[in-house]
PDB file of N, CA, C and O in Angstrom:
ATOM      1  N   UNK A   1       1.998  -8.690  -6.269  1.00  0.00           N
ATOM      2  CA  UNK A   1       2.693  -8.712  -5.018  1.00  0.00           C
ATOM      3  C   UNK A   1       2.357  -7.466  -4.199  1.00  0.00           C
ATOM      4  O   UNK A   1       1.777  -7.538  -3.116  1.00  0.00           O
ATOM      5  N   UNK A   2       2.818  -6.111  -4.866  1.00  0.00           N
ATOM      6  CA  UNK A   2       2.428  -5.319  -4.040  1.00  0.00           C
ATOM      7  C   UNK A   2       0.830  -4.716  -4.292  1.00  0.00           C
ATOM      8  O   UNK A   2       0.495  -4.696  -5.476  1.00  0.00           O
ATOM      9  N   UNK A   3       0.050  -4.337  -3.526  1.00  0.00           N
ATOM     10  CA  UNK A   3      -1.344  -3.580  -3.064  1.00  0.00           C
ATOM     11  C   UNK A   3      -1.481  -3.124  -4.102  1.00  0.00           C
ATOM     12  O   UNK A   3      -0.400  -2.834  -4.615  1.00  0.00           O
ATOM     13  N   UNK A   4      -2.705  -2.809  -4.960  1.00  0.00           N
ATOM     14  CA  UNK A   4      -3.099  -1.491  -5.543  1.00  0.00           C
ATOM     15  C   UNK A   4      -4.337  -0.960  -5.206  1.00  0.00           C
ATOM     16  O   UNK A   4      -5.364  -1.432  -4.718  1.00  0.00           O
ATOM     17  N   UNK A   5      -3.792   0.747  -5.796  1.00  0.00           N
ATOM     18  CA  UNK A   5      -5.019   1.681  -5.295  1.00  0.00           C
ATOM     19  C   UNK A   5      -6.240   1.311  -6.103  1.00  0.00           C
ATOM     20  O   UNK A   5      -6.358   1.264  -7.328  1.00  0.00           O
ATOM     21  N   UNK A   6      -7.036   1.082  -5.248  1.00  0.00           N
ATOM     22  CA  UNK A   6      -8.389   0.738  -6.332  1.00  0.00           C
ATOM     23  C   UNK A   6      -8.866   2.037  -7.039  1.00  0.00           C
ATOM     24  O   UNK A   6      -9.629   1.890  -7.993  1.00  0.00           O
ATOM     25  N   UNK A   7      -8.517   3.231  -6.693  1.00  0.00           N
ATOM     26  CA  UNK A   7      -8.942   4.445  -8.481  1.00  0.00           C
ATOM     27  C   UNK A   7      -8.058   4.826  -9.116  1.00  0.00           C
ATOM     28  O   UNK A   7      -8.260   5.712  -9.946  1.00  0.00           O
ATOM     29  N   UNK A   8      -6.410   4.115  -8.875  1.00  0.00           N
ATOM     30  CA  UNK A   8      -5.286   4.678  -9.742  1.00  0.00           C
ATOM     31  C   UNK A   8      -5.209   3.398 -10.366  1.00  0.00           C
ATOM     32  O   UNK A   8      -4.845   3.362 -11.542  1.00  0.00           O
ATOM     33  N   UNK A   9      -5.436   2.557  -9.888  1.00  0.00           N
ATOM     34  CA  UNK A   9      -5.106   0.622 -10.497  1.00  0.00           C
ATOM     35  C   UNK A   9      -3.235   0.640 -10.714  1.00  0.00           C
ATOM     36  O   UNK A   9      -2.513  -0.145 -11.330  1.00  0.00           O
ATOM     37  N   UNK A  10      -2.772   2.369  -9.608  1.00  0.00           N
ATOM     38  CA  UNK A  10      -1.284   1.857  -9.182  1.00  0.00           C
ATOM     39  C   UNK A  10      -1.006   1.020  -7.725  1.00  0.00           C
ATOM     40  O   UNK A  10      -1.668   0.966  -6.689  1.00  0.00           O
ATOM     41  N   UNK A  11       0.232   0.415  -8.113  1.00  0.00           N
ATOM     42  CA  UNK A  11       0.404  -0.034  -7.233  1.00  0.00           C
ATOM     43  C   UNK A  11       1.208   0.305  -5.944  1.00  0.00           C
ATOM     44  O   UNK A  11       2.360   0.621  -6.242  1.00  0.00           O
ATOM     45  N   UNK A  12       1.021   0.333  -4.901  1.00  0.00           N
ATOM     46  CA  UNK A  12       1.337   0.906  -3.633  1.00  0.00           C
ATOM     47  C   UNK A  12       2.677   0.066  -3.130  1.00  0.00           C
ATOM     48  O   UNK A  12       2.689  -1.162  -3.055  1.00  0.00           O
ATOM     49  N   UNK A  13       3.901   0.989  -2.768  1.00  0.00           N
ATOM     50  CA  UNK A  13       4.879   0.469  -2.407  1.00  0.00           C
ATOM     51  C   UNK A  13       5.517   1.889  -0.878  1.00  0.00           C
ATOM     52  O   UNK A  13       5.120   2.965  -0.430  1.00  0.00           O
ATOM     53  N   UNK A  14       6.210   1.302  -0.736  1.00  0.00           N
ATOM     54  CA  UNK A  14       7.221   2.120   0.323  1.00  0.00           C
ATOM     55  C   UNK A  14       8.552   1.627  -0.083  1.00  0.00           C
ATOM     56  O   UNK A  14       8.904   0.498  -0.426  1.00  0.00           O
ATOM     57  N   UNK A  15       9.192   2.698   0.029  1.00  0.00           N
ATOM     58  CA  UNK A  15      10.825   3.546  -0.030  1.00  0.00           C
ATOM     59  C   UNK A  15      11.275   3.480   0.749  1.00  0.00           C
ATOM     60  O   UNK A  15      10.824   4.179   1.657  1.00  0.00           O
ATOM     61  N   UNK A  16      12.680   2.498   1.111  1.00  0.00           N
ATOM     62  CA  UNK A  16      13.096   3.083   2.458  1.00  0.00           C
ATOM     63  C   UNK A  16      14.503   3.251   2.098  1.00  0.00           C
ATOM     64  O   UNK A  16      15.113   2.654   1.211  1.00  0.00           O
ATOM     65  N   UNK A  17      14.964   4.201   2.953  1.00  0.00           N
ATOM     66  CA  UNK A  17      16.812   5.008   2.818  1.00  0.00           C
ATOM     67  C   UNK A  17      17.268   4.701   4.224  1.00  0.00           C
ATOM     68  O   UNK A  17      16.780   5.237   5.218  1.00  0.00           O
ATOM     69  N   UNK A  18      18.183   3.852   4.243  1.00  0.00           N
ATOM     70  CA  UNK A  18      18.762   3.607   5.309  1.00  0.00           C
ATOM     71  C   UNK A  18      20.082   4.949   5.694  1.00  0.00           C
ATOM     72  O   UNK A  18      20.739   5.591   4.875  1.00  0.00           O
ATOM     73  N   UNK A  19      20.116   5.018   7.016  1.00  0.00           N
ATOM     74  CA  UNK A  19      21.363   6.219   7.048  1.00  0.00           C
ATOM     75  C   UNK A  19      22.418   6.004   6.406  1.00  0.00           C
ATOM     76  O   UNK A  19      23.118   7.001   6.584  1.00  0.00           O
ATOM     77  N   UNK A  20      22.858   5.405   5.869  1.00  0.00           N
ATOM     78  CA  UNK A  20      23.735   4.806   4.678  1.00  0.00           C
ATOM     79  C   UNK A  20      23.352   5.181   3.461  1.00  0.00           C
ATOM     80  O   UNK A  20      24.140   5.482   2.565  1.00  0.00           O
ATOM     81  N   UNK A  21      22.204   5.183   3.369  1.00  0.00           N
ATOM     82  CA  UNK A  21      21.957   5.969   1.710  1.00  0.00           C
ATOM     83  C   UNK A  21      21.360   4.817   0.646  1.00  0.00           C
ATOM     84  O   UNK A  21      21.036   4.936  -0.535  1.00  0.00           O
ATOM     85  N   UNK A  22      21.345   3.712   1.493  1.00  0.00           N
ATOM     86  CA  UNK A  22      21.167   2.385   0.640  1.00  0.00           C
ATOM     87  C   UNK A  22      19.614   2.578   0.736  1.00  0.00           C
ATOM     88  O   UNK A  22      19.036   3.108   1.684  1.00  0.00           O
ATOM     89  N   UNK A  23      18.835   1.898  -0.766  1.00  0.00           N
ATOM     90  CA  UNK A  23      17.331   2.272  -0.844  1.00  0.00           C
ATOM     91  C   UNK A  23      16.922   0.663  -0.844  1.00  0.00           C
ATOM     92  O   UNK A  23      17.631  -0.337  -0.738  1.00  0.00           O
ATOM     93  N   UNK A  24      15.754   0.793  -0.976  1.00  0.00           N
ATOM     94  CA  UNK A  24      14.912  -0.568  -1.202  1.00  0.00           C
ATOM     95  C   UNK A  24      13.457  -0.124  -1.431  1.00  0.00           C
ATOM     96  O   UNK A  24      12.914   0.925  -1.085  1.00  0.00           O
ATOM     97  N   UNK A  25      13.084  -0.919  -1.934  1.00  0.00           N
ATOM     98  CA  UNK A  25      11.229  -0.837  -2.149  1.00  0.00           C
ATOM     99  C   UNK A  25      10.534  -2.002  -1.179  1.00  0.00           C
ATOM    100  O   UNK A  25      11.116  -3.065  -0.962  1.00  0.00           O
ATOM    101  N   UNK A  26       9.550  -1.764  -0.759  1.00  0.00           N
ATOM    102  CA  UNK A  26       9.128  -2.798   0.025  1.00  0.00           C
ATOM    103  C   UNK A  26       7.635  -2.531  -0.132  1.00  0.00           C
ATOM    104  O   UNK A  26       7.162  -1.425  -0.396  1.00  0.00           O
ATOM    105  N   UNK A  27       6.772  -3.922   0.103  1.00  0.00           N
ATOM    106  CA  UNK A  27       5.226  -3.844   0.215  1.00  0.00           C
ATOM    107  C   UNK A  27       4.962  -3.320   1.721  1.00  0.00           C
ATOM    108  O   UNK A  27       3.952  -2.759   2.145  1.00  0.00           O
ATOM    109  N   UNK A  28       6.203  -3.673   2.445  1.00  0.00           N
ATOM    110  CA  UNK A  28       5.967  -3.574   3.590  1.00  0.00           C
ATOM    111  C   UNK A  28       6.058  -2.274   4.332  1.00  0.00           C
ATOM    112  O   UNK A  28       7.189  -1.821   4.506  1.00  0.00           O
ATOM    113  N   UNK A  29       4.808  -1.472   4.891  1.00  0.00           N
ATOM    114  CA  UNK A  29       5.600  -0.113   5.317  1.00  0.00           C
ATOM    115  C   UNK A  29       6.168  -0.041   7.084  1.00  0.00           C
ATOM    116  O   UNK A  29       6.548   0.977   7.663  1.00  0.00           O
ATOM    117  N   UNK A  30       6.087  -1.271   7.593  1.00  0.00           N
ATOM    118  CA  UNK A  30       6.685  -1.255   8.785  1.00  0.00           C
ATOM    119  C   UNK A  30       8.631  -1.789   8.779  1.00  0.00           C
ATOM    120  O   UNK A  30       9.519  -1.710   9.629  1.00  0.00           O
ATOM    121  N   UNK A  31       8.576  -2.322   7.332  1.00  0.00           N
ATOM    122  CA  UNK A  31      10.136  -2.976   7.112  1.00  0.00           C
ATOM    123  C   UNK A  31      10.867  -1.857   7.932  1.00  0.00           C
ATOM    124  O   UNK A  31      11.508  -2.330   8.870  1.00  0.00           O
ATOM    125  N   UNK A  32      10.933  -0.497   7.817  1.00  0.00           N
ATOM    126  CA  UNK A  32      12.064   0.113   8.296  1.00  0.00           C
ATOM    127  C   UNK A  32      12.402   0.041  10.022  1.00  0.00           C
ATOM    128  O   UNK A  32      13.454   0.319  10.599  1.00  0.00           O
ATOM    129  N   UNK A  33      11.153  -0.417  10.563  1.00  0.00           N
ATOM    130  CA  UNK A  33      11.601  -0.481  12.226  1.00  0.00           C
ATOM    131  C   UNK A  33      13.224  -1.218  12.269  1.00  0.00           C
ATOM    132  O   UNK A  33      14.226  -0.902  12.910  1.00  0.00           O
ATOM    133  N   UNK A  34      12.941  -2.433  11.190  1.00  0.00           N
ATOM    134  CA  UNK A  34      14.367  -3.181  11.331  1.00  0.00           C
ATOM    135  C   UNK A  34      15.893  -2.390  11.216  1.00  0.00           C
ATOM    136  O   UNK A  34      16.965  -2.876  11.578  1.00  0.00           O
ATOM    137  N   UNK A  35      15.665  -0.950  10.572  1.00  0.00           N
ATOM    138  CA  UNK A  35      16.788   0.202  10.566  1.00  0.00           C
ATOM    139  C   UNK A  35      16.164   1.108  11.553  1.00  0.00           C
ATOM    140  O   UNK A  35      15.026   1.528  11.341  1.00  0.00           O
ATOM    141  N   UNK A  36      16.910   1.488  12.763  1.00  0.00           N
ATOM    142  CA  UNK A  36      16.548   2.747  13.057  1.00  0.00           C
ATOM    143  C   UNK A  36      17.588   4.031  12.247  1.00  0.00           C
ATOM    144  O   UNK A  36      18.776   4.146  11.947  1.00  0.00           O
ATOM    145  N   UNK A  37      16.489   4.750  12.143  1.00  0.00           N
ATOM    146  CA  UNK A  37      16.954   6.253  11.698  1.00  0.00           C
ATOM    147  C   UNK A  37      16.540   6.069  10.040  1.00  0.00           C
ATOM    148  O   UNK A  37      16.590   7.068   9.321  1.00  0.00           O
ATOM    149  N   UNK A  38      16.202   4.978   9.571  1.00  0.00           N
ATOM    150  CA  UNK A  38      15.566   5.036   8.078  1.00  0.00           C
ATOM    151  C   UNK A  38      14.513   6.014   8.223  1.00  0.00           C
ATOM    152  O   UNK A  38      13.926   6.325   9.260  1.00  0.00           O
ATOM    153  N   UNK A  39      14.325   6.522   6.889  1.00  0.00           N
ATOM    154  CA  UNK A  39      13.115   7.343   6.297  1.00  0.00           C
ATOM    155  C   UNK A  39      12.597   6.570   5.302  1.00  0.00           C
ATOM    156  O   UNK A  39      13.312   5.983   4.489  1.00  0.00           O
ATOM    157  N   UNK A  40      10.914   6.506   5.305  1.00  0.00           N
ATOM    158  CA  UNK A  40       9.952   6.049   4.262  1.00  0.00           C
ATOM    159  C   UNK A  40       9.151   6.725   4.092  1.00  0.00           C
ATOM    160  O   UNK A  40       8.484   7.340   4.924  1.00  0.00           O
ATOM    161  N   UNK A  41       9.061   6.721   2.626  1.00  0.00           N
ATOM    162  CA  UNK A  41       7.970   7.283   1.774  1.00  0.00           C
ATOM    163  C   UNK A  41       6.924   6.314   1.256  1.00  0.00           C
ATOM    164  O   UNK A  41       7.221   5.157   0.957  1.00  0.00           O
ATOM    165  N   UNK A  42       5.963   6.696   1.176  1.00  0.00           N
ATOM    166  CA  UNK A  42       4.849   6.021   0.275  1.00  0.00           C
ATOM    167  C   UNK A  42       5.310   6.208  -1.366  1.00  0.00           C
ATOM    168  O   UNK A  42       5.802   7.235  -1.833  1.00  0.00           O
ATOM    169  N   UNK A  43       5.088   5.234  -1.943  1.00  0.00           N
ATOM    170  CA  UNK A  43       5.373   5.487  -3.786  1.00  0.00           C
ATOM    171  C   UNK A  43       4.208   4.953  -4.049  1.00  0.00           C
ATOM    172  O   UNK A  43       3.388   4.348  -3.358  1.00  0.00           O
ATOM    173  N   UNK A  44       4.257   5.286  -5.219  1.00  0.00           N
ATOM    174  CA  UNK A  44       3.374   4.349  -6.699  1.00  0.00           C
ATOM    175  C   UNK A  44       4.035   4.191  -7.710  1.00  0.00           C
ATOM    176  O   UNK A  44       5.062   4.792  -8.024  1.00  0.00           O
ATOM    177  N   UNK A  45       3.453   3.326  -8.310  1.00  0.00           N
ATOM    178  CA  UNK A  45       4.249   2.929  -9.350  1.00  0.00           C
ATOM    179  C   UNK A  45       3.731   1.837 -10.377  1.00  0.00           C
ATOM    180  O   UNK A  45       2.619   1.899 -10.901  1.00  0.00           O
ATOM    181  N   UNK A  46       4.867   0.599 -10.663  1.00  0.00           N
ATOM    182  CA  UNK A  46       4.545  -0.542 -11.294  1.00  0.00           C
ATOM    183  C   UNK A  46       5.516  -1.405 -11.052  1.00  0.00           C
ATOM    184  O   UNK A  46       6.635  -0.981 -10.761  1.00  0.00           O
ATOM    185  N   UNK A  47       5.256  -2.755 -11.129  1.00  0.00           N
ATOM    186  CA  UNK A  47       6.559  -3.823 -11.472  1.00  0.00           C
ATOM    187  C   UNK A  47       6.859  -4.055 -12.682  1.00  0.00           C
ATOM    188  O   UNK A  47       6.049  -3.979 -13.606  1.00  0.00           O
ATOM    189  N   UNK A  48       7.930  -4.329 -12.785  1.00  0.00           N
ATOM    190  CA  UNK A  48       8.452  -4.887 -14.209  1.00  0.00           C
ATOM    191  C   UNK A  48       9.710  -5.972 -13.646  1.00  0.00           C
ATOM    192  O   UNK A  48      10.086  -6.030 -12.475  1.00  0.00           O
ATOM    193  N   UNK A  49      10.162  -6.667 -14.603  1.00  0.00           N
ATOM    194  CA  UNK A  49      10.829  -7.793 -14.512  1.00  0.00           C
ATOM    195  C   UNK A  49      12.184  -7.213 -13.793  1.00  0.00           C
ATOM    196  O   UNK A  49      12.866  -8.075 -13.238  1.00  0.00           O
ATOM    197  N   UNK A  50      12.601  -6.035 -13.741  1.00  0.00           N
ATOM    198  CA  UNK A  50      13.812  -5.790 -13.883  1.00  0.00           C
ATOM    199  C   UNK A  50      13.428  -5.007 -12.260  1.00  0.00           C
ATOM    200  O   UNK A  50      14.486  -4.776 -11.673  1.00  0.00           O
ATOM    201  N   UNK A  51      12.514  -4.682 -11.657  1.00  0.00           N
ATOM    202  CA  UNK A  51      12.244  -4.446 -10.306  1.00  0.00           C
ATOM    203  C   UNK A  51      11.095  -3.553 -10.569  1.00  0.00           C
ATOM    204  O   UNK A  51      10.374  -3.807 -11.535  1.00  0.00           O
ATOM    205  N   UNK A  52      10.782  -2.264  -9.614  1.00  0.00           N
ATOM    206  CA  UNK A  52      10.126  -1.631  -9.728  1.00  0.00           C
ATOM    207  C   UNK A  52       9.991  -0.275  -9.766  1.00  0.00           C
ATOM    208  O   UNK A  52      10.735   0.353  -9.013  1.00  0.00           O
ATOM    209  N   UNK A  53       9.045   0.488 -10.619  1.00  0.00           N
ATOM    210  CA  UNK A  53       9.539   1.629 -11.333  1.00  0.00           C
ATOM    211  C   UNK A  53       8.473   2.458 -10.350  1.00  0.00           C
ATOM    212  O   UNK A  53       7.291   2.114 -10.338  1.00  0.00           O
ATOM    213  N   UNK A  54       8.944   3.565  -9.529  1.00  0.00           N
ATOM    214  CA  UNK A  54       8.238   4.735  -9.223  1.00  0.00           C
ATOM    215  C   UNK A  54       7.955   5.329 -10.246  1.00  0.00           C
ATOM    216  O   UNK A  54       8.584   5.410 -11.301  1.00  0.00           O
ATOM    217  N   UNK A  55       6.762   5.861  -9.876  1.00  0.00           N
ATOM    218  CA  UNK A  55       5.953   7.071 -10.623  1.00  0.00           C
ATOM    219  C   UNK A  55       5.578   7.969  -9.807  1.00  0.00           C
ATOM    220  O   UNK A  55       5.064   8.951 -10.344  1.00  0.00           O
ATOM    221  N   UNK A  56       5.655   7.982  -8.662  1.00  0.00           N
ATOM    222  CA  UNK A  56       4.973   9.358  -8.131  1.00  0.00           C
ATOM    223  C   UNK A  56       5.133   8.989  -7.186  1.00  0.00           C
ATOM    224  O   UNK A  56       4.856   7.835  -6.857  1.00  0.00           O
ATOM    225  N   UNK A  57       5.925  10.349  -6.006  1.00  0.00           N
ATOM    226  CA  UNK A  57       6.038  10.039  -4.485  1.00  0.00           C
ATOM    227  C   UNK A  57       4.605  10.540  -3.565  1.00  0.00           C
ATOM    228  O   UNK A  57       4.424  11.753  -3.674  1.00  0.00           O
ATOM    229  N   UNK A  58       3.592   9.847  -2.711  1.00  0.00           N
ATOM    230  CA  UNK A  58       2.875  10.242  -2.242  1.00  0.00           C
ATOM    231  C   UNK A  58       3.261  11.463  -0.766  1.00  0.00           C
ATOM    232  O   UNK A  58       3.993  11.143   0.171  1.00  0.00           O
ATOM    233  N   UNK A  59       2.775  12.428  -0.857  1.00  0.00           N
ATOM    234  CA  UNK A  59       3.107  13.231   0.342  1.00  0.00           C
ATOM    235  C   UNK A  59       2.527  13.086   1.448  1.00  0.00           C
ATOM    236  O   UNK A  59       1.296  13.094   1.465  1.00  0.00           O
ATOM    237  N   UNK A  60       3.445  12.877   2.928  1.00  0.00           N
ATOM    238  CA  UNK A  60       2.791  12.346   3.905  1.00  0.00           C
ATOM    239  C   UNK A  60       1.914  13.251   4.911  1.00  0.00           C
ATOM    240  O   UNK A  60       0.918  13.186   5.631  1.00  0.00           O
ATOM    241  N   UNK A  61       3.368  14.521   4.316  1.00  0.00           N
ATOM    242  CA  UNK A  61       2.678  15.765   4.976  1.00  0.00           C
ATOM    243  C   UNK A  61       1.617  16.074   5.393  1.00  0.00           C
ATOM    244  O   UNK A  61       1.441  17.198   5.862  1.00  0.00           O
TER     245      UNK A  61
END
């Protein structure tokens, strides 16, 4: 479902925190227009049955 990096063979997700504090993962990195004032990060990670597990926050800086 979600992208992967072709030299990590992780898979590419985005983070988003709504001003509420509520999170979500998404393939999508434009999902947050639908919140204004959300913040997204780039992740990596993996899926598993139970959702999906970060491993490492990418810096956008």
């Amino acid at each position: 479902m979600f992208r992967r990096d072709q030299t990590t063979g992780e898979e590419i997700a985005h983070r988003i925190t709504t001003p509420s504090g509520y999170t979500a993962i998404t393939m999508h990195a434009d999902f947050h227009r639908q919140t204004p004032g959300a913040d997204v990060e780039e992740v990596r990670g993996h899926s598993t049955p139970q959702g999906f597990v970060v491993e490492r926050v990418i810096d956008s800086a």
